[in-house]
N, C-alpha and C positions, 0 to 999 in steps of 0.2 A: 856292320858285318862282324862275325862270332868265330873264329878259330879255336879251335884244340888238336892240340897235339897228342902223342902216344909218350913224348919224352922231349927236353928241353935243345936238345941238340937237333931236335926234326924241327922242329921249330925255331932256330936258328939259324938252320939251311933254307927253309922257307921265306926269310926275311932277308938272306942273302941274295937269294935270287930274284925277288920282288922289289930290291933294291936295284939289282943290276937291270931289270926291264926297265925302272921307271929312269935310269941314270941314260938309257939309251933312248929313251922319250917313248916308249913303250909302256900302253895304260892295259893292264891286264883287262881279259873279260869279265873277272868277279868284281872288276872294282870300275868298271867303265860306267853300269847302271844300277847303282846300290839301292835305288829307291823300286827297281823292277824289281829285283833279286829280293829285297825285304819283303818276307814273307807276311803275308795279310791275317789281323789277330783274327777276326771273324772265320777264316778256312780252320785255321789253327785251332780255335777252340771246336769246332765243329770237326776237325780230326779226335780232336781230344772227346770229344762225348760220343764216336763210334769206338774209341779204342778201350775207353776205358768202361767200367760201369762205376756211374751216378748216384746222388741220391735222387729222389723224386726233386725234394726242393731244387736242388742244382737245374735240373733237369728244366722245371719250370722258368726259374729266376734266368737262366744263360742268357735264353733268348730276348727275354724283357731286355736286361742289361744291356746287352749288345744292340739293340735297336737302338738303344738311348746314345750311344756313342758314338761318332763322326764316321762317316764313312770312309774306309781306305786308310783305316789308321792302321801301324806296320808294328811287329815287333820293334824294333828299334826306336819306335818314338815312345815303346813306355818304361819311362824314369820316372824317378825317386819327385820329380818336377810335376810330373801328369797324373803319379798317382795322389798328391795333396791335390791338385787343380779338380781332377773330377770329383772327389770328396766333397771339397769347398762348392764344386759344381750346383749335386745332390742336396747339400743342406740349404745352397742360400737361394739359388734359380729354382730347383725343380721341389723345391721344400718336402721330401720326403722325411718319414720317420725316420728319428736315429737305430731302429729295431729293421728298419727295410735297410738302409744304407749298411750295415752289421752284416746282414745277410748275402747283397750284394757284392759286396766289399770279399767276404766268403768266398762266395762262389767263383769272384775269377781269380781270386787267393786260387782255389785247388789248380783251378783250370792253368794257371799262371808254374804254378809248383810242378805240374806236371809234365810242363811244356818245356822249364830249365831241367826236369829231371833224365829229357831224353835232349839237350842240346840245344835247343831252338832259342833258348833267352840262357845271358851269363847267369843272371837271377831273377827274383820274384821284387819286383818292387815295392809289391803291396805289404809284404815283408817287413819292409824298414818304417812304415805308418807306426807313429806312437800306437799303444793299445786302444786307447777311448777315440781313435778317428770319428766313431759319431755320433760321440755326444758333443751336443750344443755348445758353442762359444758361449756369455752374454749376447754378443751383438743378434748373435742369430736366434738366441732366443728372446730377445727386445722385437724383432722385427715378425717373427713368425706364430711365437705367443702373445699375445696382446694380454695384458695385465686383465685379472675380474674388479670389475667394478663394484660388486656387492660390498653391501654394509659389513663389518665386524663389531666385534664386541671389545671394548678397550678398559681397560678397568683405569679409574684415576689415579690409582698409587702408579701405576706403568710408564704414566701419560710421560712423565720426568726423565725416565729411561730411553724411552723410546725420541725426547725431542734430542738424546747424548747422540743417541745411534745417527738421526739426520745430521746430525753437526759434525759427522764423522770421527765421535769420538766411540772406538771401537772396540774398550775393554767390557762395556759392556756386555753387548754382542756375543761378546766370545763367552763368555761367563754364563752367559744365558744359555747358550747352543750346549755349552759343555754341561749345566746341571739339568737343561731340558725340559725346564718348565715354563711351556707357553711358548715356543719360540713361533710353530706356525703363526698362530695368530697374533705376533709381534709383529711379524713380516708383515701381512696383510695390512697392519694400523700403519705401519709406518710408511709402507705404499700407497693408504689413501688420505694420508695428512697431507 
């Protein structure tokens, strides 16, 4: 549940006397059934795309989104905790593109921004997501891109380089990346030795 005040003294008399109810064993009505009272994201963004205007993308993407997500989920269960969970969700279960999740991620960004703008969330969760939310770990890209198996072309002067780079010896590497000759197809050889 989400309180605002007009000034810090109204809201201090607010908290006097919801002290005094519950000192008398007195459970208010706003706080008897917080999970009734917590408003459902699904009406809320569906306020939000009659109230506001969309883009088309938006427009399309909401409803995908929100089909993908649990039913009966409330404002209040979305934290800083649920917006990495679903991200992790998207890349590692439902293996979408990091360009779809971007997108996603987007749209209930707005939808999210405009629902703290008139009151309804303290904030935007999605908000405090690092920037690159989704782009690939390793792991998820180990597991979701599977390496090519195709031949390369390895020249023998390299060959020496490339057995430093497996031995994890990584000045190499660096040296390479930074002057920029050949590095793709160093990757390649050194993934099929």
């Amino acid at each position: 549940m989400y309180l605002s005040f007009t000034s810090e003294a109204e809201g201090d008399e607010y908290v006097r006397h919801l002290e005094a109810l519950l000192d008398r064993g007195v459970v208010p009505e706003e706080l008897a059934n917080t999970k009734a009272a917590a408003k459902d994201l699904r009406s809320q963004v569906s306020e939000y795309r009659s109230a506001q205007h969309i883009s088309v993308d938006d427009e399309q993407q909401l409803p995908v989104l929100l089909s993908r997500l649990p039913i009966g989920i409330t404002l209040p269960q979305l934290t800083f905790t649920w917006a990495t969970e679903w991200v992790t969700t998207m890349k590692r279960e439902q293996n979408l593109a990091p360009s779809t999740i971007r997108h996603y991620v987007g749209a209930l960004s707005r939808a999210l921004d405009w629902l703290a703008a008139h009151g309804a969330l303290p904030m935007n969760p999605l908000r405090l997501l690092p920037a690159p939310s989704a782009v690939g770990t390793s792991s998820v890209i180990a597991v979701s891109k599977p390496l090519s198996t195709s031949p390369c072309r390895c020249f023998p002067s390299r060959l020496g380089q490339l057995r430093s780079v497996l031995s994890c010896r990584w000045t190499w590497w660096r040296s390479l990346a930074l002057r920029g000759d050949g590095m793709v197809s160093a990757r390649r050889c050194a993934l099929m030795l």
